[in-house]
N, CA, C and O atoms as CSV, one atom per row, in Angstrom:
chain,resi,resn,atom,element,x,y,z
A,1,UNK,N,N,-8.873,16.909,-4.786
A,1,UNK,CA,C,-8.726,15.713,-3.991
A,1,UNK,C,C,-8.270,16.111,-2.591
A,1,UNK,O,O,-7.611,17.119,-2.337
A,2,UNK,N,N,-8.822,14.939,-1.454
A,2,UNK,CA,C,-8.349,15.761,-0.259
A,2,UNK,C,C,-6.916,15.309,0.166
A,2,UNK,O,O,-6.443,14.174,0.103
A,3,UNK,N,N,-6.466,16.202,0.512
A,3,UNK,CA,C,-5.097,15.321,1.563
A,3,UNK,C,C,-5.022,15.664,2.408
A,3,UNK,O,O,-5.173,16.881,2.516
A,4,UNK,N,N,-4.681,14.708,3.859
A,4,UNK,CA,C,-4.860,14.439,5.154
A,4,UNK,C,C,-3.071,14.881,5.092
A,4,UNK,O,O,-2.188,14.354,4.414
A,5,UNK,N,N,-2.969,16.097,6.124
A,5,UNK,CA,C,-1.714,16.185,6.584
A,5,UNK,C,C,-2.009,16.367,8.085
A,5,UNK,O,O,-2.735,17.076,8.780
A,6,UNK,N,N,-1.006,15.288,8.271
A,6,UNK,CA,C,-1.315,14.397,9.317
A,6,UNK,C,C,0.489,14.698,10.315
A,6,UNK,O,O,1.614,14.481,9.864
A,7,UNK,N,N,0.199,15.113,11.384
A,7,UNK,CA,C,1.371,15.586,12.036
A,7,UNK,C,C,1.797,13.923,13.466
A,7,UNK,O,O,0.973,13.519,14.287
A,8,UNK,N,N,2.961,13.465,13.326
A,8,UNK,CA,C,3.231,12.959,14.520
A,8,UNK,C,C,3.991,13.031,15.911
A,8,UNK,O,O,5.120,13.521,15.935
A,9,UNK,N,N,3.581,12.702,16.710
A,9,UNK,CA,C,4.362,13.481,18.021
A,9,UNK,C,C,5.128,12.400,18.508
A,9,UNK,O,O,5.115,11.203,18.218
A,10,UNK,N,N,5.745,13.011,19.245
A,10,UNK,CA,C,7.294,11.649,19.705
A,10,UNK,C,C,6.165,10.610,21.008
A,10,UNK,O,O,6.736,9.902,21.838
A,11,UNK,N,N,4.841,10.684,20.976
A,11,UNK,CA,C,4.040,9.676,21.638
A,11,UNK,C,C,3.544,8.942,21.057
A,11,UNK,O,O,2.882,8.043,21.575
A,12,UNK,N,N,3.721,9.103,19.616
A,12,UNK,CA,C,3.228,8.659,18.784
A,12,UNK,C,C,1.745,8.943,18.069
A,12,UNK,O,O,1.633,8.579,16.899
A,13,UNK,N,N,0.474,9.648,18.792
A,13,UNK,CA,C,-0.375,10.028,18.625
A,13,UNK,C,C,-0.055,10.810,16.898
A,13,UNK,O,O,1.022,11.274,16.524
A,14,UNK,N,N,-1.029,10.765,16.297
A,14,UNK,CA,C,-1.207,11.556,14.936
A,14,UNK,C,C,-2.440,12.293,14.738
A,14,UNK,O,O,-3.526,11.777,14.473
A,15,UNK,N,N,-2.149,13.836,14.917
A,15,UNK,CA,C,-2.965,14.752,14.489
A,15,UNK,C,C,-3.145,15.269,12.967
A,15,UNK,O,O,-2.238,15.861,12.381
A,16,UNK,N,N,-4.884,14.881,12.157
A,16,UNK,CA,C,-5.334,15.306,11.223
A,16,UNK,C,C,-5.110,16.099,11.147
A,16,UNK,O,O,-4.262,16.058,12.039
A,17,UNK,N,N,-5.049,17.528,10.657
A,17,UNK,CA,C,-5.222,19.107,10.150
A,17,UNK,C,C,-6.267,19.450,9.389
A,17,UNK,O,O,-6.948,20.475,9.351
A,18,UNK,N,N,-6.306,18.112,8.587
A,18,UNK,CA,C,-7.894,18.187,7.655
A,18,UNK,C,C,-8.949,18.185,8.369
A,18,UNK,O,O,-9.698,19.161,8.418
A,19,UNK,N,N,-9.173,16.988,9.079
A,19,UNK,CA,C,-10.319,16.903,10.369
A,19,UNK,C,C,-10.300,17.153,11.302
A,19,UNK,O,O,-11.065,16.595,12.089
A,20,UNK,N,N,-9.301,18.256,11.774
A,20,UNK,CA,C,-9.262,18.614,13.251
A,20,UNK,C,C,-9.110,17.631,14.833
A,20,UNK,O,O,-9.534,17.700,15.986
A,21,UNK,N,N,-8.226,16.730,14.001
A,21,UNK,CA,C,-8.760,15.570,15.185
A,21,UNK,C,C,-7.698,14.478,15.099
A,21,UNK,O,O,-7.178,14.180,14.024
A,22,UNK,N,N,-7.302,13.724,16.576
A,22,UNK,CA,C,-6.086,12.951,16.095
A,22,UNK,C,C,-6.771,11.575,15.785
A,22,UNK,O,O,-7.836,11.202,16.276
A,23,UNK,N,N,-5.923,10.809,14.810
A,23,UNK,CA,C,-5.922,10.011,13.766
A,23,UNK,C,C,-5.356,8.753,14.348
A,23,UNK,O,O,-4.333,8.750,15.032
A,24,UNK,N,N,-6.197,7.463,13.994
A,24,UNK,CA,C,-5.564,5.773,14.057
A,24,UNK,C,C,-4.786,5.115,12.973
A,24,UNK,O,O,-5.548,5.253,12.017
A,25,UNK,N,N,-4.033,4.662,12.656
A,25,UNK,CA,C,-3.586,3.705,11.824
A,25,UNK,C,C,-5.034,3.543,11.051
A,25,UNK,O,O,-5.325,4.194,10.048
A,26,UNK,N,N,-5.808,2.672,11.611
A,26,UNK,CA,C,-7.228,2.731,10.809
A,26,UNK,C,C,-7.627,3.251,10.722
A,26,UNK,O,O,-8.781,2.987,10.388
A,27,UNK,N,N,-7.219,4.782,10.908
A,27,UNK,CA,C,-8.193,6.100,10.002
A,27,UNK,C,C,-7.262,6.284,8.447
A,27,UNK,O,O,-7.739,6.413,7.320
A,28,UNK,N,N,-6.153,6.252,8.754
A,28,UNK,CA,C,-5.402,6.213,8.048
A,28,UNK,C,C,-5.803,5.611,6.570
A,28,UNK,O,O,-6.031,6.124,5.474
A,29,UNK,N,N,-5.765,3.799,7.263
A,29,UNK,CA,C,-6.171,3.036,6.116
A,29,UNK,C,C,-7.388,3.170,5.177
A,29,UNK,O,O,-7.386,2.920,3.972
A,30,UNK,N,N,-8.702,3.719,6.115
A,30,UNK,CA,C,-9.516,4.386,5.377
A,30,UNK,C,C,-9.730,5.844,4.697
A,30,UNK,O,O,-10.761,6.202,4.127
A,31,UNK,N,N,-8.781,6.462,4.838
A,31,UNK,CA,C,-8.313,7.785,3.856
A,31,UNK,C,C,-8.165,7.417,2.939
A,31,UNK,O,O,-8.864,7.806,2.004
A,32,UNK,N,N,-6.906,6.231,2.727
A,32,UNK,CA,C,-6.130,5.529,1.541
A,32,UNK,C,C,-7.054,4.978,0.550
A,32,UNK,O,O,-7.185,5.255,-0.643
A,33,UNK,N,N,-8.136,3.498,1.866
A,33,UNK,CA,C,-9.482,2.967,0.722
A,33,UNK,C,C,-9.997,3.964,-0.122
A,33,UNK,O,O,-10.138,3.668,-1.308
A,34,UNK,N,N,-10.446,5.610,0.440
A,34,UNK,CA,C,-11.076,6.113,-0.031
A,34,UNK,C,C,-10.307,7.417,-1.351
A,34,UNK,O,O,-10.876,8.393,-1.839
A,35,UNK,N,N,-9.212,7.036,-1.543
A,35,UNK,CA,C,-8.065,7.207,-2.632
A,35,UNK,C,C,-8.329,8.969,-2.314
A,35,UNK,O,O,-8.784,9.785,-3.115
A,36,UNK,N,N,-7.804,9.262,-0.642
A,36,UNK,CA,C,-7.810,10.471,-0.721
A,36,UNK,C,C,-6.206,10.487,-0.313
A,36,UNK,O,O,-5.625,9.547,0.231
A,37,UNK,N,N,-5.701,11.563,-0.633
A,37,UNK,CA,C,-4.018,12.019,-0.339
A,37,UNK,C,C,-3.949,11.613,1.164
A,37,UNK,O,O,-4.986,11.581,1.826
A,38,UNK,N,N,-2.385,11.212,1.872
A,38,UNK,CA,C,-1.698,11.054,2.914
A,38,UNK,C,C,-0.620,11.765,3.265
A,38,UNK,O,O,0.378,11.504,2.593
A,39,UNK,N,N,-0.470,12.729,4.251
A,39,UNK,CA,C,1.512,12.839,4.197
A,39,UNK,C,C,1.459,13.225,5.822
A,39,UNK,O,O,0.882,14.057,6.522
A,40,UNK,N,N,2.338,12.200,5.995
A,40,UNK,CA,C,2.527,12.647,7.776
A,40,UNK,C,C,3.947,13.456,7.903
A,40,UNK,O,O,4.775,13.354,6.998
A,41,UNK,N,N,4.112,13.992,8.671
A,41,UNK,CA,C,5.393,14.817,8.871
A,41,UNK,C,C,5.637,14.373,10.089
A,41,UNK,O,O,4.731,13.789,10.683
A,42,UNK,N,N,7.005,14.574,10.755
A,42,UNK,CA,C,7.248,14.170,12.208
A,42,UNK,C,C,7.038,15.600,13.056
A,42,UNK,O,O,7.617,16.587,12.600
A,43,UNK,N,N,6.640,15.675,13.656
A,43,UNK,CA,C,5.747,16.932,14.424
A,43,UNK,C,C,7.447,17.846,14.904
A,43,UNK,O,O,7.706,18.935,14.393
A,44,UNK,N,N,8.201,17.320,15.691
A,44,UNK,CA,C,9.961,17.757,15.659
A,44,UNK,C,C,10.718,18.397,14.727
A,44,UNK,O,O,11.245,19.509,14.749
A,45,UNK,N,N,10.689,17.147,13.535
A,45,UNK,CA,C,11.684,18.156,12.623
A,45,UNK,C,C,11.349,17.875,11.355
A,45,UNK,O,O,12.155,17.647,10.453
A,46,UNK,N,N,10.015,17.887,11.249
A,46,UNK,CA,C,9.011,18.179,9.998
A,46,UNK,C,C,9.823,17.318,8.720
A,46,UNK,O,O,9.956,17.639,7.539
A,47,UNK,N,N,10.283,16.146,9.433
A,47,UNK,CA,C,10.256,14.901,7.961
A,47,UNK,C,C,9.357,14.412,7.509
A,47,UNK,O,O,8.423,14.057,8.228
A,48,UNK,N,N,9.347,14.236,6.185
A,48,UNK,CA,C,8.343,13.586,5.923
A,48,UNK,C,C,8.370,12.042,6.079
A,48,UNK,O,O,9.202,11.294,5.565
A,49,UNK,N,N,7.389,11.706,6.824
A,49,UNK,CA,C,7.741,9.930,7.680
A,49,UNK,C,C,5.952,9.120,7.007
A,49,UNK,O,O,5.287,8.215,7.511
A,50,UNK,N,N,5.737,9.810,5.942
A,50,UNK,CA,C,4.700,9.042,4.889
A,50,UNK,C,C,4.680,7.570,4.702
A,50,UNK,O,O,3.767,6.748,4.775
A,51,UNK,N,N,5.970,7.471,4.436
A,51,UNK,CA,C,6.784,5.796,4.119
A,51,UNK,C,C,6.159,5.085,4.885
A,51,UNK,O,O,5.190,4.335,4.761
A,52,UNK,N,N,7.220,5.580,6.229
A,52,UNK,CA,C,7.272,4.564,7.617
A,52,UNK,C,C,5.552,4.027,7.825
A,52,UNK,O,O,5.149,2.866,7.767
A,53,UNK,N,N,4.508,5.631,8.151
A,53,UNK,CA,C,3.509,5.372,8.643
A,53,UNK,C,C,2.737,4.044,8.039
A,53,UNK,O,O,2.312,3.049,8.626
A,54,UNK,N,N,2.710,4.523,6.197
A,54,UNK,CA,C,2.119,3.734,5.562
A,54,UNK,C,C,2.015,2.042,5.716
A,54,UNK,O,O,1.106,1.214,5.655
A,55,UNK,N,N,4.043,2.006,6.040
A,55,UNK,CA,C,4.050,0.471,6.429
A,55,UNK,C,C,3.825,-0.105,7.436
A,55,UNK,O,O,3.879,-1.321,7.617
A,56,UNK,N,N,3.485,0.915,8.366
A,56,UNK,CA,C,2.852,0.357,9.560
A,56,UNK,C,C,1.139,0.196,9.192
A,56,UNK,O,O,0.589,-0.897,9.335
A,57,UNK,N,N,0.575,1.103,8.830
A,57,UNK,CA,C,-0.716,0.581,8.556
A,57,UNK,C,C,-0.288,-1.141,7.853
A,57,UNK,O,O,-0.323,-2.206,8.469
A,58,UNK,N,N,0.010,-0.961,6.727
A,58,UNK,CA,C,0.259,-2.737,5.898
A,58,UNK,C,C,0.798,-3.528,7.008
A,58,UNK,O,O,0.613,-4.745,6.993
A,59,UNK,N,N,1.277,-3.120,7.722
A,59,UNK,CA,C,1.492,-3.826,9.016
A,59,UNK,C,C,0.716,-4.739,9.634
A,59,UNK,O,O,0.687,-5.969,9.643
A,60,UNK,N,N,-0.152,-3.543,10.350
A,60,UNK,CA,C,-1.370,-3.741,10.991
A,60,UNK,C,C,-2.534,-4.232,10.391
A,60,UNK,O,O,-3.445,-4.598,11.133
A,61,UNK,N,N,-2.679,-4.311,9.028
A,61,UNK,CA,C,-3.592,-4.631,8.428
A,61,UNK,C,C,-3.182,-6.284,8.428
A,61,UNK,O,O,-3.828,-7.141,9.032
A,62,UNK,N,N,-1.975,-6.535,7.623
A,62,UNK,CA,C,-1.477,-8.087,7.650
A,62,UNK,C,C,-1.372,-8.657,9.047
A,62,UNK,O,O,-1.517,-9.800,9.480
A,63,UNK,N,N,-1.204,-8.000,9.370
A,63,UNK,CA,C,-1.309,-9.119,11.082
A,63,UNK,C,C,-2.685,-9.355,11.891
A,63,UNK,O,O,-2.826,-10.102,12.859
A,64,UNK,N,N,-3.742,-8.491,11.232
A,64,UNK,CA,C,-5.353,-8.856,11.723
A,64,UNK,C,C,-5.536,-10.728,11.169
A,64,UNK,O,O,-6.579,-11.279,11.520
A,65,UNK,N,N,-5.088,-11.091,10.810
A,65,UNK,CA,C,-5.255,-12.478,10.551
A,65,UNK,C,C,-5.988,-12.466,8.914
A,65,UNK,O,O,-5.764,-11.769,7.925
A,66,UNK,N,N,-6.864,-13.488,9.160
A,66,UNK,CA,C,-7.470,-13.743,7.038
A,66,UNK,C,C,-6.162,-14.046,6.108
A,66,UNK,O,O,-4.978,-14.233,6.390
A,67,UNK,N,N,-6.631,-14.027,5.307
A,67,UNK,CA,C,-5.131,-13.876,4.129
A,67,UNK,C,C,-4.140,-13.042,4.147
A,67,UNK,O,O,-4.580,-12.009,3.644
A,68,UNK,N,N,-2.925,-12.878,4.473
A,68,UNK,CA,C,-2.294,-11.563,4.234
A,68,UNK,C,C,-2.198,-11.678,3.162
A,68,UNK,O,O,-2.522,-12.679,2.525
A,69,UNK,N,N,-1.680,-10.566,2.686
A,69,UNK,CA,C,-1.512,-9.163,1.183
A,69,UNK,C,C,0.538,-9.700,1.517
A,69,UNK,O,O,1.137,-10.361,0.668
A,70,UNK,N,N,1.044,-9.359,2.491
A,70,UNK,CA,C,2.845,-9.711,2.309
A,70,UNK,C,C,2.707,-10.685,3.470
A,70,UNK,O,O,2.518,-10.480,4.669
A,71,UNK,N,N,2.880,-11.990,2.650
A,71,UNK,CA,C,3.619,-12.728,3.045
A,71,UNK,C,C,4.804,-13.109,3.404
A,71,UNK,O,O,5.635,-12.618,2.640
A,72,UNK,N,N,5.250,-13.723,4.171
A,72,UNK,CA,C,7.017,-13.733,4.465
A,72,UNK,C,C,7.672,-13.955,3.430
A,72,UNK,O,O,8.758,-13.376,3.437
A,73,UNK,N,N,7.329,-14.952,1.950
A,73,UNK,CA,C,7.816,-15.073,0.807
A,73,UNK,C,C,7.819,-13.882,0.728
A,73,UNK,O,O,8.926,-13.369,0.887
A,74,UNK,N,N,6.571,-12.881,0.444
A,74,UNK,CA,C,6.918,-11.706,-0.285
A,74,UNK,C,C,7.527,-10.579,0.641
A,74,UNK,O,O,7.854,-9.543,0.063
A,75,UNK,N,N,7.658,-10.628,1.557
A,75,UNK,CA,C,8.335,-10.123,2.196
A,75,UNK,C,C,9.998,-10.680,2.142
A,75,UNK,O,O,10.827,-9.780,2.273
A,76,UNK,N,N,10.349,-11.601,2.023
A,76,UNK,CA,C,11.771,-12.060,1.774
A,76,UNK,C,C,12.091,-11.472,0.417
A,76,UNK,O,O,13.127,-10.808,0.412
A,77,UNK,N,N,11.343,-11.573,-0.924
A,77,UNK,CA,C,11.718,-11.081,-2.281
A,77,UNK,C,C,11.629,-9.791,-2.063
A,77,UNK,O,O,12.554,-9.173,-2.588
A,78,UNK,N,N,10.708,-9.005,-1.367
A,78,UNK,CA,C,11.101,-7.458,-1.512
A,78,UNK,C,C,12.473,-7.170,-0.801
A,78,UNK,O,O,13.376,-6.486,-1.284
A,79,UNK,N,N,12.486,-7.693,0.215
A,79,UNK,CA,C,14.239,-7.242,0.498
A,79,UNK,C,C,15.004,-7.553,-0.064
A,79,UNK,O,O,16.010,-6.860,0.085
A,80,UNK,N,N,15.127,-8.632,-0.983
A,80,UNK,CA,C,16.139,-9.089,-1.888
A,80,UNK,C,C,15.766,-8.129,-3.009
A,80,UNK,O,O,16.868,-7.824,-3.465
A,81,UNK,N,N,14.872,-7.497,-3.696
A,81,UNK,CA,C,14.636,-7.107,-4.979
A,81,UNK,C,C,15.231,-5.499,-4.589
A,81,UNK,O,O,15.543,-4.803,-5.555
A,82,UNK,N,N,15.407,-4.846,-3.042
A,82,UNK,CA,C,15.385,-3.956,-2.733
A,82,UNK,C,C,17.325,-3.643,-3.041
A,82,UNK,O,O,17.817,-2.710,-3.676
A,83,UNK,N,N,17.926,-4.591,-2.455
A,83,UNK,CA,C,19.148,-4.816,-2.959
A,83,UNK,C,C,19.969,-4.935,-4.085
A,83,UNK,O,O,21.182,-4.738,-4.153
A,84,UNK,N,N,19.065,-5.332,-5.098
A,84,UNK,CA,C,19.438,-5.582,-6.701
A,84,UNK,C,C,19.662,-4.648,-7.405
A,84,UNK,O,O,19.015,-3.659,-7.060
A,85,UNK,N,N,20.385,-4.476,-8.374
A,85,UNK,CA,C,20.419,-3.385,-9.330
A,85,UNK,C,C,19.609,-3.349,-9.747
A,85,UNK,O,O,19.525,-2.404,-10.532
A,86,UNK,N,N,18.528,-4.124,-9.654
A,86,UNK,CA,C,16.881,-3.774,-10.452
A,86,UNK,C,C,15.998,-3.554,-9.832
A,86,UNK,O,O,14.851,-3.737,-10.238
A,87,UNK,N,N,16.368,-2.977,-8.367
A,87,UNK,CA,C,15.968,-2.310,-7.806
A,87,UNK,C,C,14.630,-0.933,-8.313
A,87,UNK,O,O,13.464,-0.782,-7.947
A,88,UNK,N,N,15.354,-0.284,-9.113
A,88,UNK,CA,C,14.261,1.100,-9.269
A,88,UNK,C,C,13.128,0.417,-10.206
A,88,UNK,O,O,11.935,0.680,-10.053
A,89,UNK,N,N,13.746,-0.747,-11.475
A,89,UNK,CA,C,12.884,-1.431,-12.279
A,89,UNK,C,C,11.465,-2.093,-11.760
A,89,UNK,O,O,10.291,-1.897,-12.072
A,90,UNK,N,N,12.094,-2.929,-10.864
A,90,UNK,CA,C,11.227,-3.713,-10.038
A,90,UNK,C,C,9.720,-3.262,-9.240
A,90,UNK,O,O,8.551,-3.631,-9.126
A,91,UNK,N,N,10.741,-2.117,-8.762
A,91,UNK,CA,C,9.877,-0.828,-7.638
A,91,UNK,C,C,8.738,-0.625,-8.994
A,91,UNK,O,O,7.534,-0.766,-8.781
A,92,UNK,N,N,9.214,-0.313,-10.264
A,92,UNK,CA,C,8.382,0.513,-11.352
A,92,UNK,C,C,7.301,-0.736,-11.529
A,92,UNK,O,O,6.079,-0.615,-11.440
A,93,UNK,N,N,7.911,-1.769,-11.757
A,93,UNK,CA,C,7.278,-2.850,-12.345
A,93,UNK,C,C,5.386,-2.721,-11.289
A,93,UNK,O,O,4.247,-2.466,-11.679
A,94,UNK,N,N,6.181,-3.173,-9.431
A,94,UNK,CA,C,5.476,-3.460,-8.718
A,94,UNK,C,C,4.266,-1.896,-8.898
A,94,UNK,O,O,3.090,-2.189,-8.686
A,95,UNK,N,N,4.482,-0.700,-9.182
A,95,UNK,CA,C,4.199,0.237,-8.866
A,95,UNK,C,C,2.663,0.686,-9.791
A,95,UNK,O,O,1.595,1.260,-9.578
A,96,UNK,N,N,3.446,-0.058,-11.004
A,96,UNK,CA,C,2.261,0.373,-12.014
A,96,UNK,C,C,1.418,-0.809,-12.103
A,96,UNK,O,O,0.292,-0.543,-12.522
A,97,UNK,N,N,1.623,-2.021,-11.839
A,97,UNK,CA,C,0.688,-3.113,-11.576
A,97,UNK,C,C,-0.120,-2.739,-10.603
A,97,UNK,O,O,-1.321,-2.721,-10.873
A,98,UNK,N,N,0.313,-2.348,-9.240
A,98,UNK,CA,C,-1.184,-1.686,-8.231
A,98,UNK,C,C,-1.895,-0.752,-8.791
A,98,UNK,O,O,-3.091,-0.498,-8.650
A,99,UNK,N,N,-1.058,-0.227,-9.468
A,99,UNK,CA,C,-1.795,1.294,-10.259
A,99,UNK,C,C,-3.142,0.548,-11.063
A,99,UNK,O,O,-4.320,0.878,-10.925
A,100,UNK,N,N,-2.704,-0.346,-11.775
A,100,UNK,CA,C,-3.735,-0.597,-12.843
A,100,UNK,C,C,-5.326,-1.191,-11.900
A,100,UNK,O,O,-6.538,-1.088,-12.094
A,101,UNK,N,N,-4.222,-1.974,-10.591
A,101,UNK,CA,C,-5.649,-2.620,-10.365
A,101,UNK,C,C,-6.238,-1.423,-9.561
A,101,UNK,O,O,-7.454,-1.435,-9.750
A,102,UNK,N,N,-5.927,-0.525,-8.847
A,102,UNK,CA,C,-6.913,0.516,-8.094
A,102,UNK,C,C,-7.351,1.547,-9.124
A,102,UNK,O,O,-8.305,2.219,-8.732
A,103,UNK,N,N,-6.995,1.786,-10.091
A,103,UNK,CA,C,-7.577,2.341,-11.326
A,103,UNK,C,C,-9.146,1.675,-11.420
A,103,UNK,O,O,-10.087,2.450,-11.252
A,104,UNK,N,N,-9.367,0.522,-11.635
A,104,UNK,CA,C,-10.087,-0.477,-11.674
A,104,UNK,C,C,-10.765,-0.830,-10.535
A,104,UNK,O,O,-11.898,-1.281,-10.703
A,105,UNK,N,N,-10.370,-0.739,-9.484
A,105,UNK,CA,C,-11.279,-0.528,-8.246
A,105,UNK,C,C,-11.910,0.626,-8.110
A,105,UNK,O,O,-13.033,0.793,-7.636
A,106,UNK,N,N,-11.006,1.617,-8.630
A,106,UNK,CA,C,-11.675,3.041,-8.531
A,106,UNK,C,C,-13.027,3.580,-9.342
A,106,UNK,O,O,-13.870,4.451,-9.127
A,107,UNK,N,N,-12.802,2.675,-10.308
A,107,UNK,CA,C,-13.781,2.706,-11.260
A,107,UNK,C,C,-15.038,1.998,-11.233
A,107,UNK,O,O,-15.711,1.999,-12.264
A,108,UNK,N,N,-15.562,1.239,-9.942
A,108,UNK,CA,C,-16.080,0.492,-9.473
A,108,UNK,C,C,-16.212,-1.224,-9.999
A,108,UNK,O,O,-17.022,-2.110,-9.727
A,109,UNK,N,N,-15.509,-1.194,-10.502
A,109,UNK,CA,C,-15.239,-2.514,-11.138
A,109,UNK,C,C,-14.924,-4.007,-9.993
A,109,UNK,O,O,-14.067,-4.057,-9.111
A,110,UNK,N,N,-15.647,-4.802,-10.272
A,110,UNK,CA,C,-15.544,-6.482,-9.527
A,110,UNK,C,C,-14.247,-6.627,-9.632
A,110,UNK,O,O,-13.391,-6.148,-10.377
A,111,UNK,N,N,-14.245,-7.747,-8.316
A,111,UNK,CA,C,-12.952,-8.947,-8.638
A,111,UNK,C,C,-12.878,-9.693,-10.301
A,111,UNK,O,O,-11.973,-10.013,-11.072
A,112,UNK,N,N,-14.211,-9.734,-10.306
A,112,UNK,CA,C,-13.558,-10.712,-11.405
A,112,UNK,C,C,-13.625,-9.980,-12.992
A,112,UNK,O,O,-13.191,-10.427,-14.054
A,113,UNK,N,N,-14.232,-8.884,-12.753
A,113,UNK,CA,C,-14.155,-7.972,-14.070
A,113,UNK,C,C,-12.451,-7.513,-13.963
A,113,UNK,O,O,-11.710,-7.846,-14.888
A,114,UNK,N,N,-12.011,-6.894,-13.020
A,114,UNK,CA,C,-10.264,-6.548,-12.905
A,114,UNK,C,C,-9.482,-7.650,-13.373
A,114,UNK,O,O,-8.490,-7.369,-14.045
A,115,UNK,N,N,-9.784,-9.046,-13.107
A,115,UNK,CA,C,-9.153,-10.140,-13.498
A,115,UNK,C,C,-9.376,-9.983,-14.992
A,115,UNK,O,O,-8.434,-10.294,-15.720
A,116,UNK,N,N,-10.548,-9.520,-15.567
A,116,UNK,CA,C,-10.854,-10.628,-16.725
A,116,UNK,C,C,-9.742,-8.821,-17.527
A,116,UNK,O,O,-8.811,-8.920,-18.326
A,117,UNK,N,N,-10.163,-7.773,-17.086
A,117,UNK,CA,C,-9.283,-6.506,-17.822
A,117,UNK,C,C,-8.125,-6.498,-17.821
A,117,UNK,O,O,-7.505,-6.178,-18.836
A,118,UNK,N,N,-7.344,-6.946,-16.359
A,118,UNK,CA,C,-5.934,-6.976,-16.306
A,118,UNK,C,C,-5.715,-8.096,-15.644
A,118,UNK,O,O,-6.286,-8.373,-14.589
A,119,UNK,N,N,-4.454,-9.180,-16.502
A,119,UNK,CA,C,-4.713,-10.512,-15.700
A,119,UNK,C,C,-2.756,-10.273,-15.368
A,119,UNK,O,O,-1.978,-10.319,-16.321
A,120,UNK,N,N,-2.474,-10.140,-14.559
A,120,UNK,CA,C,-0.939,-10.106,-14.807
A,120,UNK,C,C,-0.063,-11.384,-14.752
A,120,UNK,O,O,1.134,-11.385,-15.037
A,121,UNK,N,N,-0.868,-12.628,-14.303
A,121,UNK,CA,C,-0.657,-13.753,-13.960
A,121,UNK,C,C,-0.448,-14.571,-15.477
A,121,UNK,O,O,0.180,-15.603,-15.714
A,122,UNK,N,N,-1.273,-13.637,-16.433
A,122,UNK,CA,C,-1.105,-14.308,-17.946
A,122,UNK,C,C,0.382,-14.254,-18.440
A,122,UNK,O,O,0.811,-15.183,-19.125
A,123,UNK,N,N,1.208,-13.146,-18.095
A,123,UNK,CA,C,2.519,-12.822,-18.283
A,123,UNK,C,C,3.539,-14.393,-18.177
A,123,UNK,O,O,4.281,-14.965,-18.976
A,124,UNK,N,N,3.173,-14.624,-16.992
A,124,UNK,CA,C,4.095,-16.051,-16.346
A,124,UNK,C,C,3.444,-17.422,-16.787
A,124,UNK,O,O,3.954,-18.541,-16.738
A,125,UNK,N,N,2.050,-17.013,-17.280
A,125,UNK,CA,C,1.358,-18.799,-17.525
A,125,UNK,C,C,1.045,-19.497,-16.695
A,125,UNK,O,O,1.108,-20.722,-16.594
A,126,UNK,N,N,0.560,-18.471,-15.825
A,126,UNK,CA,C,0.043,-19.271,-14.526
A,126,UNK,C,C,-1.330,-18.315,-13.742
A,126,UNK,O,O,-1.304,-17.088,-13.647
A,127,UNK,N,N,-2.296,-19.060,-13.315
A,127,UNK,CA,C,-3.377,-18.182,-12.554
A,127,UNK,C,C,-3.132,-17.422,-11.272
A,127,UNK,O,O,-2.085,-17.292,-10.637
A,128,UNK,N,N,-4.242,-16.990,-11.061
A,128,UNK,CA,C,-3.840,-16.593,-9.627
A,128,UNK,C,C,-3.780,-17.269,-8.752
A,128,UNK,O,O,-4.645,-18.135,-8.617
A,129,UNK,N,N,-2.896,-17.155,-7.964
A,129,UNK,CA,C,-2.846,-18.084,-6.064
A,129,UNK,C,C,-1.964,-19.184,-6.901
A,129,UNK,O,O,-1.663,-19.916,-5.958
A,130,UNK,N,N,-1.226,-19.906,-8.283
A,130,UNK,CA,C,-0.789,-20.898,-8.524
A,130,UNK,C,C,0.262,-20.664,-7.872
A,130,UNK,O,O,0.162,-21.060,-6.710
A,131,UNK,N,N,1.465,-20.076,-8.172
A,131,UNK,CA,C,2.570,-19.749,-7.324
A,131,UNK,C,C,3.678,-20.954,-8.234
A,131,UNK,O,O,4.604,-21.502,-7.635
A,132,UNK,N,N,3.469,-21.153,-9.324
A,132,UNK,CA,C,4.111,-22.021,-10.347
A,132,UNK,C,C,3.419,-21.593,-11.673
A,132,UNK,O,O,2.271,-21.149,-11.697
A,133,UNK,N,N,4.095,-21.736,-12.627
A,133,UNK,CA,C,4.317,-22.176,-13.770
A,133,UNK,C,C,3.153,-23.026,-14.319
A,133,UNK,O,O,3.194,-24.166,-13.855
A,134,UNK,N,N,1.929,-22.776,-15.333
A,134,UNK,CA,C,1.168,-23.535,-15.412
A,134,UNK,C,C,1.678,-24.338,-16.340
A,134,UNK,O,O,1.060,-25.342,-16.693
């Protein structure tokens, strides 16, 4: 599998190593679509700043307009869930639910075949987008 190690400079610019070439936020995001490895380092003092970058892509992606993916609701519950003693649970919970559905994307599988394989919305008794209790 490939991974993009990806260096950043205090201008912010990000140089590939894989492709010889410096890198956008939206190159980024399409490394990720294409479920190849990520790790940026800070070009200074060689942290690994993977995290940060990543949430700036989800950033940039949610603020192009359409539907966002984090909403301010879900953006308010992750900082609260981030605080909780169920904290690492939660993280696990959220972690292996994306897992299942890009498993399933990966596998070339539809929207509505992923729904009909993994419905996680069945858990609570409610569909998708309800946002209540059916």
């Amino acid at each position: 599998m490939k991974t993009h190690t990806i260096k950043r400079y205090p201008t912010r610019k990000m140089y590939d190593s894989l492709e010889g070439r410096y890198v956008t936020l939206e190159d980024i995001s399409k490394f990720v679509q294409r479920f190849e490895q990520v790790q940026v380092a800070d070009s200074k003092t060689g942290e690994d700043i993977t995290i940060q970058v990543l949430l700036q892509v989800v950033g940039d992606q949610n603020s192009r307009g359409g539907s966002p993916l984090l909403t301010e609701q879900t953006l308010l519950h992750l900082i609260r869930l981030n605080q909780s003693p169920l904290a690492l649970y939660s993280a696990q919970m959220i972690e292996r639910t994306l897992a299942a559905f890009a498993a399933q994307m990966q596998a070339g599988a539809g929207q509505e075949e992923i729904m009909r394989a993994f419905n996680p919305f069945a858990f609570w008794g409610m569909g998708p987008g309800d946002g209540k209790k059916g």
